[in-house]
N, C-alpha and C positions, 0 to 999 in steps of 0.2 A: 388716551387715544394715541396709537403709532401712526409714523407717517407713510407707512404703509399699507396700511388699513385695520379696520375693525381686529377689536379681540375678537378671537374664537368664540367666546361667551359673551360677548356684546349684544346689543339690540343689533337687527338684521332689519333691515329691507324687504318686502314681502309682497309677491304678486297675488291679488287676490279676486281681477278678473281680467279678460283677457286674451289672445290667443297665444301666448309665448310664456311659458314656463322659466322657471331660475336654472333650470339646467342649456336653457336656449338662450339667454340672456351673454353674452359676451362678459369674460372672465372682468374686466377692469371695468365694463357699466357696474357691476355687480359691488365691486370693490367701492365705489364711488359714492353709492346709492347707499350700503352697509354704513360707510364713515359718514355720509350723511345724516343718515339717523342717531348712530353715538356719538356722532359733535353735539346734535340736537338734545341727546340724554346727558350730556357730562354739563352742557350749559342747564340741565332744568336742576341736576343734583347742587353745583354751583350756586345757582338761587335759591333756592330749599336751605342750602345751608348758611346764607346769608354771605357767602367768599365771591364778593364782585370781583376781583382783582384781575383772574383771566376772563371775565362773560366779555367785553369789548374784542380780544383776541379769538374766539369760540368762534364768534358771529363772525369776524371778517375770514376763519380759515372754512367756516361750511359756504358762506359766498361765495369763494375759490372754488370749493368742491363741489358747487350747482353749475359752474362755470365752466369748468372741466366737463361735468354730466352734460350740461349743455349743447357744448360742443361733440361732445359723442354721441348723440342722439340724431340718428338718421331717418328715422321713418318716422309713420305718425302717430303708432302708436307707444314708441319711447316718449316723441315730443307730449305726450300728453301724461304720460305719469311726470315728465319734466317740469310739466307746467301744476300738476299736483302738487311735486315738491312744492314750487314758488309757492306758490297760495300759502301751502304749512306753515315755509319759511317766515312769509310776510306776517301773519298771524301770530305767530313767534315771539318777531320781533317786535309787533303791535304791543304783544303782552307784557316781555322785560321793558320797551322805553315806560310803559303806565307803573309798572312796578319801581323801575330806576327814580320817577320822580313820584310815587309816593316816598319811595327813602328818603328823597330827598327833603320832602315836608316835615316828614316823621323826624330828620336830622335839626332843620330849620326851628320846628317844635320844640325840640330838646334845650337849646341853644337858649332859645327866648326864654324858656322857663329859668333858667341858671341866673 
């Protein structure tokens, strides 16, 4: 992920109801919402492959970029795919701490057996 935004061939952002299309959408909501969801994919490929080492940095840089989205969201119906995001987010992150401390058992398990 650049810090610029999404690859070209990244996961995108995707309006799919609503009255404002991705062409109506303000070029840097856009940008914001797109790295949103490939922080979101590079942290699931990261756990998939078991390489925790950046998922701690992933989570605090998409919490920046809901932050920034945040703050850019003027009306009510940005604030409401906003508040979409959150929910995603939090569920998310509900998923990797459950998962961080299975490892952690699974690691503790290992140990005691030795």
């Amino acid at each position: 992920m650049s810090e610029r935004g999404p690859r070209a061939n990244g996961p995108k952002l995707r309006l799919i109801q609503g009255g404002l299309s991705e062409s109506t959408l303000p070029r840097e909501w856009r940008i914001l919402g797109d790295s949103i969801v490939e922080c979101t994919a590079v942290i699931g490929m990261q756990l998939a492959s078991g390489r925790w080492a950046r998922v701690a940095s992933l989570i605090e840089r998409r919490r920046e970029l809901l932050a920034q989205l945040r703050a850019r969201s003027d009306d009510t119906q940005s604030r409401l795919c906003v508040a979409a995001l959150e929910a995603a987010i939090v569920e998310s992150e509900r998923t990797v701490a459950k998962a961080a401390a299975m490892r952690v058992a699974a690691s503790n398990a290992n140990e005691q057996v030795r």
